[in-house]
C-alpha positions as CSV (number, residue, x, y, z in Angstrom):
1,X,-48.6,-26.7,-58.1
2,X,-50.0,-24.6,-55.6
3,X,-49.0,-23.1,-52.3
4,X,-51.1,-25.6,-50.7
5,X,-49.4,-28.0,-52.4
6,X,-45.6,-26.8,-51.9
7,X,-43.6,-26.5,-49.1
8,X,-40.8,-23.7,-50.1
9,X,-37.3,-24.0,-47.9
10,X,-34.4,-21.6,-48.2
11,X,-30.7,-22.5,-47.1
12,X,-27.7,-19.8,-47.0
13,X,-24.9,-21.1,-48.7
14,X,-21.7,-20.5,-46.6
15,X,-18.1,-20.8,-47.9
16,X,-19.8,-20.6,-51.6
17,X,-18.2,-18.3,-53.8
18,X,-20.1,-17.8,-56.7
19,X,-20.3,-15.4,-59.8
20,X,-23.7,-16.0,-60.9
21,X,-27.2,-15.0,-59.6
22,X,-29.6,-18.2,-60.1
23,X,-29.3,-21.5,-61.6
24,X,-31.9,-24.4,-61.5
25,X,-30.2,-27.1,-60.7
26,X,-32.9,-29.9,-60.8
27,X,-37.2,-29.8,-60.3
28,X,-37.8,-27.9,-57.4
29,X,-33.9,-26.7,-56.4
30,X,-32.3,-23.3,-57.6
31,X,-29.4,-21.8,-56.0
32,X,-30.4,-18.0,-56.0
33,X,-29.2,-14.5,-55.1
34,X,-32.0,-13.2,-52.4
35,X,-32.4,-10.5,-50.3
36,X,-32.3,-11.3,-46.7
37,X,-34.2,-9.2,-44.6
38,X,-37.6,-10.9,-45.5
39,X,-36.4,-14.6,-44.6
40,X,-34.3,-13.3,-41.4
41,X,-37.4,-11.0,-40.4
42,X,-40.4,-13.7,-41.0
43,X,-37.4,-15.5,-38.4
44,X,-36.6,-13.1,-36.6
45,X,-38.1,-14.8,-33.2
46,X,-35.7,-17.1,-32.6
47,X,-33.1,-16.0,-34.3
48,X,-30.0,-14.5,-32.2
49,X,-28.1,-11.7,-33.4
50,X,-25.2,-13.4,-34.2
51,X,-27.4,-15.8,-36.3
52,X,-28.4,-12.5,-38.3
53,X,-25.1,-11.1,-38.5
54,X,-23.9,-14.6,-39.9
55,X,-26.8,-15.0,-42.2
56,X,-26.3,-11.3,-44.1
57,X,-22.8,-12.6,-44.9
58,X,-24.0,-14.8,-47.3
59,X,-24.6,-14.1,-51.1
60,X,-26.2,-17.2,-52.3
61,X,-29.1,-19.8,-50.9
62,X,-30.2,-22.8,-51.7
63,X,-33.7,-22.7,-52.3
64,X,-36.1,-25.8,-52.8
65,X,-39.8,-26.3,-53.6
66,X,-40.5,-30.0,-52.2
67,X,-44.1,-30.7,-53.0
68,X,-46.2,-32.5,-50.8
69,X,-46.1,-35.8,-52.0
70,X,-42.0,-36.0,-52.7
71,X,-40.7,-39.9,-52.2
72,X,-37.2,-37.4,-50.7
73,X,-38.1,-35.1,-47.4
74,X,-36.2,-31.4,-47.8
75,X,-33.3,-33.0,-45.3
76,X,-32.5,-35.5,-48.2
77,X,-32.4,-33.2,-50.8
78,X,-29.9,-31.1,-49.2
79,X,-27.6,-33.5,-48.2
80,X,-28.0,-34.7,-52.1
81,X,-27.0,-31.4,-53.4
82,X,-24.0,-31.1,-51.0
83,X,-22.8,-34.7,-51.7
84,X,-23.1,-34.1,-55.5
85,X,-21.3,-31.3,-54.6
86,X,-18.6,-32.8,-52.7
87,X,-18.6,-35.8,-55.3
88,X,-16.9,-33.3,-58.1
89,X,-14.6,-31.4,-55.9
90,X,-13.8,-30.6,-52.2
91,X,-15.3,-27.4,-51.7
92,X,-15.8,-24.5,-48.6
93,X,-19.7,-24.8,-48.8
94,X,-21.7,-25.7,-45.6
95,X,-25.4,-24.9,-44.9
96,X,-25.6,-24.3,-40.8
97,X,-29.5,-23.0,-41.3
98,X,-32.7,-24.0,-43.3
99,X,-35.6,-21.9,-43.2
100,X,-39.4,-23.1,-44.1
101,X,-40.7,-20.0,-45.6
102,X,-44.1,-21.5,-47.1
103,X,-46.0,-22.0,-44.7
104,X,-44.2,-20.1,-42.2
105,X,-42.1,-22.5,-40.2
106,X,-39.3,-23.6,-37.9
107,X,-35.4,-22.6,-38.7
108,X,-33.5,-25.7,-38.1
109,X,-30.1,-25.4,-37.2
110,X,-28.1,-27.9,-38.8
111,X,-24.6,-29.2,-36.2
112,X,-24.1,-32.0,-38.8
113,X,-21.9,-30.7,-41.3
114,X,-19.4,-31.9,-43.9
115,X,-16.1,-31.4,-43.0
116,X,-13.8,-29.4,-44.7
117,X,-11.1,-31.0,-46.5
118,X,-7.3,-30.0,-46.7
119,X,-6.9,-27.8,-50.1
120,X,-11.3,-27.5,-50.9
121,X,-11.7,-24.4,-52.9
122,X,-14.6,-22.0,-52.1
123,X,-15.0,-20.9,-55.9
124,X,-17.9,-22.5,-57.7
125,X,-17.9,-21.6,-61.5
126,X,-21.1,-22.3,-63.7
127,X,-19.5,-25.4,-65.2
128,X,-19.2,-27.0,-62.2
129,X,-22.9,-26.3,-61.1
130,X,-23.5,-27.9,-64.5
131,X,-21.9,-31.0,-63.2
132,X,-23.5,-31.0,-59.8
133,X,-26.9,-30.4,-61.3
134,X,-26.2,-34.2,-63.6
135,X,-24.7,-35.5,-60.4
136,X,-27.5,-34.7,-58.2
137,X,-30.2,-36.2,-60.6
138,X,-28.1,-39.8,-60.4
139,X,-27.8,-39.5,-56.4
140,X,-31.1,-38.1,-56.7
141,X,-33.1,-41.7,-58.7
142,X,-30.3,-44.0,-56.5
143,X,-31.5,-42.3,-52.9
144,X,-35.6,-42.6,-54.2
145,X,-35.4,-46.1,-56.5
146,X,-32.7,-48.2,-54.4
147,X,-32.1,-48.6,-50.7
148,X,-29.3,-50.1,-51.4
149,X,-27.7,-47.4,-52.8
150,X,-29.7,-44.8,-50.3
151,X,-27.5,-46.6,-47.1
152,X,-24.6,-46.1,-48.7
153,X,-25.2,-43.1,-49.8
154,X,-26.2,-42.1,-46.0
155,X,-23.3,-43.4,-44.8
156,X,-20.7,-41.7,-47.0
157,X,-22.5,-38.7,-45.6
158,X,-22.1,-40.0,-42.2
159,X,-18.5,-40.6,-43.2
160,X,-18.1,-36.6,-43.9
161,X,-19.5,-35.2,-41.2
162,X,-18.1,-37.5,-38.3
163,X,-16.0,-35.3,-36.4
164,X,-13.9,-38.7,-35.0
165,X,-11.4,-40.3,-37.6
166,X,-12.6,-43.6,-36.8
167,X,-16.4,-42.7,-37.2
168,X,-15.7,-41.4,-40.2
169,X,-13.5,-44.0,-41.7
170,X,-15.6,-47.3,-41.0
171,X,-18.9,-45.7,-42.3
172,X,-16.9,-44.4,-45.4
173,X,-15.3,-48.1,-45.7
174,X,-19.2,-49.8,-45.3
175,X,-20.4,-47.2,-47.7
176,X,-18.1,-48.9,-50.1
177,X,-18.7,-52.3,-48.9
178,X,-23.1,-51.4,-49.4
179,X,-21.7,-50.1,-52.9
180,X,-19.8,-53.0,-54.4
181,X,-20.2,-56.3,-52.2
182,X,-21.8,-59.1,-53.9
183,X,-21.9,-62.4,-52.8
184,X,-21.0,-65.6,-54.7
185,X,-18.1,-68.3,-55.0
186,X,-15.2,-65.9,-53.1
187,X,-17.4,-64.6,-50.7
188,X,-14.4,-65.5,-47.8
189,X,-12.3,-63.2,-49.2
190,X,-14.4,-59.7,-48.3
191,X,-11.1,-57.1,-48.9
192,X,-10.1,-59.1,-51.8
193,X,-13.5,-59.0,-53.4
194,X,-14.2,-55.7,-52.9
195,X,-10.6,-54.6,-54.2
196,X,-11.3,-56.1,-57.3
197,X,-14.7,-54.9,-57.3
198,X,-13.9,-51.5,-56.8
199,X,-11.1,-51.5,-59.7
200,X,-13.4,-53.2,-62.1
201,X,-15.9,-50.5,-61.4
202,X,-13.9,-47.7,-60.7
203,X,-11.5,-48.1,-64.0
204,X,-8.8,-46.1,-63.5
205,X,-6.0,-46.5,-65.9
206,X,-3.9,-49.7,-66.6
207,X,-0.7,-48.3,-65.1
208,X,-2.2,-47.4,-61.7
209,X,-4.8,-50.7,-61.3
210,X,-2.4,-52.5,-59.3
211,X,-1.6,-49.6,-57.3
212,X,-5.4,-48.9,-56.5
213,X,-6.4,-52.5,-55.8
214,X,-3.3,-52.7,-53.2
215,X,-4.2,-49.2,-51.5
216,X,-7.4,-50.4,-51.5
217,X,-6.5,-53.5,-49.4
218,X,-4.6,-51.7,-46.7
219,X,-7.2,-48.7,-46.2
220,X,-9.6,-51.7,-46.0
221,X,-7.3,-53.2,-43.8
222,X,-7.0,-49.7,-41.5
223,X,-11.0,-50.4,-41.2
224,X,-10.5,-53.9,-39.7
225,X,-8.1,-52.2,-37.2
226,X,-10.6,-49.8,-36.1
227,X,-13.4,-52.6,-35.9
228,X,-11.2,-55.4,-34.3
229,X,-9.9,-52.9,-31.3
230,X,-6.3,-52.4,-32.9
231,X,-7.0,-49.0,-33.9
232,X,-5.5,-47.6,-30.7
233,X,-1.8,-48.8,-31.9
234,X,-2.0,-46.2,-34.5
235,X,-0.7,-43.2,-32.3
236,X,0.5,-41.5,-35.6
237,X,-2.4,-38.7,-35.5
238,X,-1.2,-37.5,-39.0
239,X,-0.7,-41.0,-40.8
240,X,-4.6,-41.8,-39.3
241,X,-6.0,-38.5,-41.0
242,X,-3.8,-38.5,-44.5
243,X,-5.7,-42.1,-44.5
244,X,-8.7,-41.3,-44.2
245,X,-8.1,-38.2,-46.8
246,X,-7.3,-41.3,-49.2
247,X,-10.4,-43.2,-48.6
248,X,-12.0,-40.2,-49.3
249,X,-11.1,-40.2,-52.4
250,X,-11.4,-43.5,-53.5
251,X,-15.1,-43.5,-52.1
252,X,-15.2,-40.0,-54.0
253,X,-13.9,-42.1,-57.2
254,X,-16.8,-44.3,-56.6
255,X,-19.7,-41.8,-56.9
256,X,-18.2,-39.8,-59.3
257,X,-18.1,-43.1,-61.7
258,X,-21.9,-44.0,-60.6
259,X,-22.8,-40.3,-61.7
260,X,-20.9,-40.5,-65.2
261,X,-21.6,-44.1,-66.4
262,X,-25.3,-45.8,-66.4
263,X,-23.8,-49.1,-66.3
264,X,-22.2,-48.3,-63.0
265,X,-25.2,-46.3,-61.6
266,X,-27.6,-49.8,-62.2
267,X,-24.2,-52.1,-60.7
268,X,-25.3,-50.1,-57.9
269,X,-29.0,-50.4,-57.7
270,X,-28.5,-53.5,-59.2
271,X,-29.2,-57.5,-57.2
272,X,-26.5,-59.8,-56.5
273,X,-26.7,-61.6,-60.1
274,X,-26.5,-58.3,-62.0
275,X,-23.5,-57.1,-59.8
276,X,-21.9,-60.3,-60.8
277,X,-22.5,-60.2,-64.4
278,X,-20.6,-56.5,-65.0
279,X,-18.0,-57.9,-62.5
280,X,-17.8,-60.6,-64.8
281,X,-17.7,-58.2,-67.9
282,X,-15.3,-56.4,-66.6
283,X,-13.2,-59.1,-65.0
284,X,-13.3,-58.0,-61.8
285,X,-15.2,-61.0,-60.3
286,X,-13.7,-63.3,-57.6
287,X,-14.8,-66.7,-58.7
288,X,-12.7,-69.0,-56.2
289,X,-11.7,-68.4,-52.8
290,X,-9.3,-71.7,-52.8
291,X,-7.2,-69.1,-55.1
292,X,-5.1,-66.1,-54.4
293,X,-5.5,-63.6,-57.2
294,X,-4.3,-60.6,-57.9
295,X,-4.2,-58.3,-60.9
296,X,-1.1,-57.6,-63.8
297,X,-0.5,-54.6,-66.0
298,X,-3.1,-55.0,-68.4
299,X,-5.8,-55.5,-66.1
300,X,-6.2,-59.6,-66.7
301,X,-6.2,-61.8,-63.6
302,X,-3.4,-64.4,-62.6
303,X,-4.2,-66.8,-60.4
304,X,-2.0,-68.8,-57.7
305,X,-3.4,-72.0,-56.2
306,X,-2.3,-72.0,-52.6
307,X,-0.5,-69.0,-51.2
């Protein structure tokens, strides 16, 4: 491609610690050791000296080559890479700048950033960069192929960089809801079919599917607080941030599976029927909402008419 064809973008990677010196991480993206002065001089206009200062800090940018014609603008693939990144471990990383360096253009200042969670390690090794690069290319065809998946993709995104607990948690919770919901036979019972739906997809071991399908219910439940104009009786400052650190992870869970299994990644994409069909496959599927059902040890279903 040619520079008339390209538009080049550099982003300094704050927070990143990082051994290397340049890795691709998919068409058009490298993370790369550069030298400064020629991005903060082309810049230097409206740039402040504290923005200088802060941007000769930094070891490592994210550099991208979008061409012309991309179905993702540069904004998107950014917040890709730092959701991918954020989808295999909490992490110090933030981009606060982007620079168009070809043409010549704007620096954009970027005041939506993911928020830092308790314990996120600032060490990147190459092995994770290896799974970032596989995540990104999943989050990469689910944001251009399926808007389905792009919304809720946006909104988990939404859901890190709220700087309000209650923001944060309902667009994480209808990020899950725009990832799993289907509708059919139980369609009534909205936590109780996404519980299910999330276990089913999710997977996690026999011994803890009970635990994750009630959890899932009460965070769920926290959601309808916040929606239904309870949420001020939760005065507990603490308790309303360790809960949204655990729907965090649970929507975390979610991604994570999406990136590792194709199955999961189309159950995504995927219309109503399909959803149903691997819920059915994987006996996760609420088939009557006259029944209350719930889920044993071994991952089969009892059901209780009534109650």
């Amino acid at each position: 491609m040619t520079t008339e064809t390209v538009k080049k973008f550099v982003a300094p990677l704050f927070g990143f610690d990082w051994q290397g010196t340049e890795v691709q991480l998919i068409d058009g993206l490298w993370i790369r050791s550069l030298a400064h002065e020629p991005i903060l001089e082309q810049h230097g206009n409206v740039l402040s000296d504290w923005d200088v200062t802060h941007c000769k800090r930094v070891n490592h940018w994210l550099c991208l080559e979008l061409p012309r014609n991309s179905a993702l603008g540069e904004a998107e693939i950014r917040n890709l890479f730092l959701l991918a990144l954020w989808t295999h471990k909490p992490t110090q990383t933030l981009l606060a700048y982007c620079f168009q360096t070809e043409p010549a253009g704007k620096v954009t200042r970027l005041l939506d950033r993911v928020t830092r969670e308790p314990g996120a390690d600032s060490e990147v090794t190459d092995e994770d960069l290896k799974i970032v690069a596989s995540y990104l290319l999943v989050l990469k065809a689910l944001a251009t192929d399926s808007p389905r998946a792009k919304a809720s993709l946006l909104l988990t995104l939404h859901g890190r960089t709220a700087h309000s607990w209650q923001v944060a948690f309902v667009c994480l919770a209808a990020a899950m809801e725009s990832a799993l919901t289907y509708f059919g036979k139980g369609e009534g019972q909205i936590t109780e079919r996404l519980a299910r739906a999330y276990v089913a997809i999710v997977n996690p071991s026999i011994e803890k599917r009970k635990e994750v399908h009630a959890e899932f219910k009460r965070l769920y439940g926290v959601r309808s607080k916040i929606v239904h104009e309870a949420a001020y009786r939760r005065e507990d400052s603490q308790e309303n941030l360790d809960d949204l650190v655990k729907l965090t992870d649970l929507i975390r869970d979610l991604w994570k599976a999406a990136c590792s299994n194709d199955e999961i990644r189309q159950y995504i994409e995927g219309k109503n029927s399909f959803r149903q069909g691997v819920l059915q496959k994987r006996k996760g599927l609420l088939e009557n909402p006259d029944r209350h059902c719930c889920l044993v040890s071994n991952g089969e279903v009892q059901t209780k008419v009534g109650g």
